[in-house]
Kinemage of the C-alpha trace (Angstrom):
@kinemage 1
@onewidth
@group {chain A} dominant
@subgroup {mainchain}
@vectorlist {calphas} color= white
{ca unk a 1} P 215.514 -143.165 -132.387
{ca unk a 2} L 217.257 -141.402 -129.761
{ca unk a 3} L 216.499 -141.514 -126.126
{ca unk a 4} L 217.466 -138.655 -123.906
{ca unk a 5} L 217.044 -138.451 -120.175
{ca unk a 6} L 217.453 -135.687 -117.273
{ca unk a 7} L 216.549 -135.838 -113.608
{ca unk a 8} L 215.733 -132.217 -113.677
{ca unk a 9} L 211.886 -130.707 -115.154
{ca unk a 10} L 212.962 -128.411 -117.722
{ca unk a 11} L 210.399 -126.199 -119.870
{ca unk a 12} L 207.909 -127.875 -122.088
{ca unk a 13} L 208.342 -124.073 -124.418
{ca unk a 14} L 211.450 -126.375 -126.012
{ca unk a 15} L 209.459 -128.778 -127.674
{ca unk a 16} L 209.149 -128.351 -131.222
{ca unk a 17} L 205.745 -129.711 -133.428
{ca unk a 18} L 207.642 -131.080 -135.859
{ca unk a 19} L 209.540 -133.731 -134.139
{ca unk a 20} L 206.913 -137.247 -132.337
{ca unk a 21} L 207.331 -137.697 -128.857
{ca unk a 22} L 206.942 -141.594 -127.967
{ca unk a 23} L 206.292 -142.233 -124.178
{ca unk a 24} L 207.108 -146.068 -124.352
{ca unk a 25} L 204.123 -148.367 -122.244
{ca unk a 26} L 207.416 -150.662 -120.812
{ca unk a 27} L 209.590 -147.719 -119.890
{ca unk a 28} L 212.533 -148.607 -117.092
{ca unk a 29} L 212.031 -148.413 -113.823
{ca unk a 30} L 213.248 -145.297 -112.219
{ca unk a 31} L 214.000 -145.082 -107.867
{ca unk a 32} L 212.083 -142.734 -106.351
{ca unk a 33} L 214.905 -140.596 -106.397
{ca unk a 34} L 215.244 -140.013 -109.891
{ca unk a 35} L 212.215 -137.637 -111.153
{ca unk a 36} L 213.671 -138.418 -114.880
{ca unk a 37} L 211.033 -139.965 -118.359
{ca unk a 38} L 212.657 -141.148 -120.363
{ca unk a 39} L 210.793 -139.973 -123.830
{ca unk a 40} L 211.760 -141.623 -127.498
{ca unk a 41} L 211.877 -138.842 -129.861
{ca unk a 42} L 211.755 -139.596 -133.633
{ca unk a 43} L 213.315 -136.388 -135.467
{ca unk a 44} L 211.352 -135.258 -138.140
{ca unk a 45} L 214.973 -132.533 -138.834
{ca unk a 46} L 218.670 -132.771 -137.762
{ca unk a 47} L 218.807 -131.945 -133.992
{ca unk a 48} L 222.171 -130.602 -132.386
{ca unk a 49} L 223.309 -133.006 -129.185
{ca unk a 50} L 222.158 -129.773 -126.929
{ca unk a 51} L 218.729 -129.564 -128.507
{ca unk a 52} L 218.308 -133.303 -128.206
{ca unk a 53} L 219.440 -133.025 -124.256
{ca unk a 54} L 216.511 -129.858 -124.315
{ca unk a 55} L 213.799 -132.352 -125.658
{ca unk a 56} L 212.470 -134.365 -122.580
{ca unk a 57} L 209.476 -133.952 -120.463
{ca unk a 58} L 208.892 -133.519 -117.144
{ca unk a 59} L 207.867 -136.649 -115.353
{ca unk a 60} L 205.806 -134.395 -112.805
{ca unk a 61} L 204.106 -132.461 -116.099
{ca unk a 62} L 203.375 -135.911 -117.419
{ca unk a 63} L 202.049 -137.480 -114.428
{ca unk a 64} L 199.678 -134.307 -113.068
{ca unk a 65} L 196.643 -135.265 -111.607
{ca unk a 66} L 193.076 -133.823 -112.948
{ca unk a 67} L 192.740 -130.936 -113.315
{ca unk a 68} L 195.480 -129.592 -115.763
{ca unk a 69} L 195.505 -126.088 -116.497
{ca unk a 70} L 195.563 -126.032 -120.320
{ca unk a 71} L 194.384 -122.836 -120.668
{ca unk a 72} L 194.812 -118.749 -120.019
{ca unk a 73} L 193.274 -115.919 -121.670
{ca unk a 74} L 194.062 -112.487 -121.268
{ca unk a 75} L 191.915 -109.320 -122.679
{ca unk a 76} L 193.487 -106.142 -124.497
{ca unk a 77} L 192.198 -103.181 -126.065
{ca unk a 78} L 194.596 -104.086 -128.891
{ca unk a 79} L 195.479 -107.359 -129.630
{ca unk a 80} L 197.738 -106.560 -132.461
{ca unk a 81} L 199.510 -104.369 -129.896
{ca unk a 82} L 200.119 -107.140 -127.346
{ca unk a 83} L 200.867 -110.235 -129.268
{ca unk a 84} L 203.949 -107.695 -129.736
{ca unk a 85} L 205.394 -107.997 -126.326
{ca unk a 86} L 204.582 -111.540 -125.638
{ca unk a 87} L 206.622 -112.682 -129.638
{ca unk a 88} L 209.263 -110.567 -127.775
{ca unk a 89} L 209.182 -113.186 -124.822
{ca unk a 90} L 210.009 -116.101 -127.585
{ca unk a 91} L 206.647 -116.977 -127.849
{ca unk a 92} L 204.464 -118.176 -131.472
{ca unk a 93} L 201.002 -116.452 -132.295
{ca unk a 94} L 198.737 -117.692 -134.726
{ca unk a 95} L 195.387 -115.522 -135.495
{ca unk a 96} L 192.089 -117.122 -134.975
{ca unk a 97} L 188.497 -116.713 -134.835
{ca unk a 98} L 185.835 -119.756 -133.692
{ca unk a 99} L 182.784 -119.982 -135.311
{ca unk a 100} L 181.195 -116.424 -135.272
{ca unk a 101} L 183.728 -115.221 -132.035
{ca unk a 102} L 185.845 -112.531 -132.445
{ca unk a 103} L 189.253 -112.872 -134.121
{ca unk a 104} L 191.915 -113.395 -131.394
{ca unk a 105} L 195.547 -114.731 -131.128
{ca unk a 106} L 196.650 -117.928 -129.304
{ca unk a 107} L 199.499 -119.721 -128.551
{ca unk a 108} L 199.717 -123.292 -128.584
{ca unk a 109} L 202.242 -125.066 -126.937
{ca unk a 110} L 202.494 -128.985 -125.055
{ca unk a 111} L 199.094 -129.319 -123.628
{ca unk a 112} L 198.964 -125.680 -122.999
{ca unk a 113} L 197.185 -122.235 -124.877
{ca unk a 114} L 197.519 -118.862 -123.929
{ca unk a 115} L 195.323 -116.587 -126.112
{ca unk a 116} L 195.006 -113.239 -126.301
{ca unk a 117} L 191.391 -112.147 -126.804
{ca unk a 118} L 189.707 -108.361 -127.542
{ca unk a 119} L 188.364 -106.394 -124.409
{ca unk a 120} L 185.027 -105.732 -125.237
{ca unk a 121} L 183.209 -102.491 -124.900
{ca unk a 122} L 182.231 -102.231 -120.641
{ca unk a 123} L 184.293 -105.508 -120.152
{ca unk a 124} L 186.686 -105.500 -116.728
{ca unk a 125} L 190.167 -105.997 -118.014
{ca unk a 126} L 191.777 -108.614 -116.549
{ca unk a 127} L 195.260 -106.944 -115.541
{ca unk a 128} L 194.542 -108.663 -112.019
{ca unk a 129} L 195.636 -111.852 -113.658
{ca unk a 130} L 200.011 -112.342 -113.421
{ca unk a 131} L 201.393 -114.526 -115.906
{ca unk a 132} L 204.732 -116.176 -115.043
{ca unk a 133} L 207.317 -117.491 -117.802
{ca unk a 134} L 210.847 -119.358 -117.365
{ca unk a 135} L 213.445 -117.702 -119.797
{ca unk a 136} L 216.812 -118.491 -120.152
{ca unk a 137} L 217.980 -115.035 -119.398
{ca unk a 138} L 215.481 -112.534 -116.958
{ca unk a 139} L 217.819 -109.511 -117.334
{ca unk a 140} L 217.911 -110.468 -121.207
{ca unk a 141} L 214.237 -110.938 -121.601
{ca unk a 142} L 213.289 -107.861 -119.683
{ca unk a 143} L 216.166 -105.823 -121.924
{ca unk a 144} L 213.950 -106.799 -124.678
{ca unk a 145} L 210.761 -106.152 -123.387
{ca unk a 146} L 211.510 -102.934 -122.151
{ca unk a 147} L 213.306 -101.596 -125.400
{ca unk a 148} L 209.665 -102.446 -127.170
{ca unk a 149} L 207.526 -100.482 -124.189
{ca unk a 150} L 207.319 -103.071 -121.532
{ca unk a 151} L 207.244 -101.373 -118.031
{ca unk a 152} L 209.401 -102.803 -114.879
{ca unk a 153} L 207.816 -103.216 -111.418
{ca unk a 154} L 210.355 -105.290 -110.145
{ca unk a 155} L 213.672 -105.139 -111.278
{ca unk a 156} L 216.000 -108.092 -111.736
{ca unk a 157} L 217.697 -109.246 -108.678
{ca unk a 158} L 218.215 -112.938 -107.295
{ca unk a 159} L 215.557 -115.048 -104.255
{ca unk a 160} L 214.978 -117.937 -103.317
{ca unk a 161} L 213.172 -118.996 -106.663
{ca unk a 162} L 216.175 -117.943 -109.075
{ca unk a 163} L 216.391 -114.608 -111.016
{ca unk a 164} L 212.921 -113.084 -111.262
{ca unk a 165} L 211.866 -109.740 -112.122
{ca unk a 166} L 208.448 -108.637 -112.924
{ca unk a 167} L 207.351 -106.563 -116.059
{ca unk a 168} L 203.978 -105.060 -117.025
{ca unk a 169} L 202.704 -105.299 -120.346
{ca unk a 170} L 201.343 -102.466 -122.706
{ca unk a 171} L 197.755 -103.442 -120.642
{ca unk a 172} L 199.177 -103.737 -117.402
{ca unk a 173} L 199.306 -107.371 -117.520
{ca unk a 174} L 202.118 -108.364 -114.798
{ca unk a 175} L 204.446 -110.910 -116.617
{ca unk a 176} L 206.964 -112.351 -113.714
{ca unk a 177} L 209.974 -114.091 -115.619
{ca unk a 178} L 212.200 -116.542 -113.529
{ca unk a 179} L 215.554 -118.038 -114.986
{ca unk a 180} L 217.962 -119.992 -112.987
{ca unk a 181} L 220.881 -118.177 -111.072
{ca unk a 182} L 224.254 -118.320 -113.411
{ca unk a 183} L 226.629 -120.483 -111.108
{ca unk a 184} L 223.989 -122.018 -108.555
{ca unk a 185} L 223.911 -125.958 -108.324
């Protein structure tokens, strides 16, 4: 087993399904001053000693009180279209339909699903909802989104929360993407 600790959040995205995550009942006491869990992680493949530092979760993200989001849906036109620009953002798709519903794509990651669902006929899109992701690079990420159609509303440029920029998608979804500033503490 290996145990791996950090005293900063970092982004659940990381975790991979094929490796067990083991929050231990008697885990050590931590100051108030250390945010840190520490999280036993069988590995189901050989990890490198950076992926291993990537896999830990956030003791705020652990410890959320109810409610939890654990779910966002979005509505397109064309489905196949989108699930285009949000694979470019790193992100997995699997095709689904429940029961007699219509056949959609979703996401699943952590405790978390974002699905991409049909617009139906008369429906009100839902391009008033923003979507916000943490990539490792924003000027790489929108580079990639915008070579595949993505459209920029805010261009990258540093504030107060790190780099950010803001991109639409091919619905006019507004996807703001945040990485840390190369250099800052």
């Amino acid at each position: 087993m290996i145990c791996a600790e950090r005293s900063l959040p970092v982004d659940v995205t990381v975790l991979n399904v094929a490796t067990r995550f083991v929050v231990p009942a008697n885990r050590p006491q931590q100051s108030t001053s250390t945010r840190a869990l520490y999280v036993f992680i069988e590995p189901c493949m050989h990890l490198s000693r950076s992926a291993q530092q990537m896999l830990v979760v956030s003791e705020q993200f652990m410890d959320m009180p109810d409610p939890r989001l654990n779910l966002v849906v979005i509505r397109s036109p064309d489905i196949d279209r989108a699930v285009e620009f949000y694979r470019a953002l790193g992100l997995e798709f699997k095709k689904h339909a429940h029961g007699t519903g219509p056949q959609h794509y979703a996401c699943e990651w952590s405790a978390f699903v974002l699905e991409l669902y049909p617009l139906p006929d008369g429906a009100v899109p839902t391009t008033g909802t923003r979507i916000g992701f943490a990539v490792n690079s924003v000027d790489e990420t929108v580079a990639k989104l915008v070579a595949i159609g993505g459209t920029i509303i805010s261009p990258p440029a540093d504030s107060p929360w790190g780099r950010r920029a803001v991109v639409a998608d091919f619905d006019g979804h507004r996807v703001e993407l945040t990485s840390a500033i190369e250099g800052a503490c």
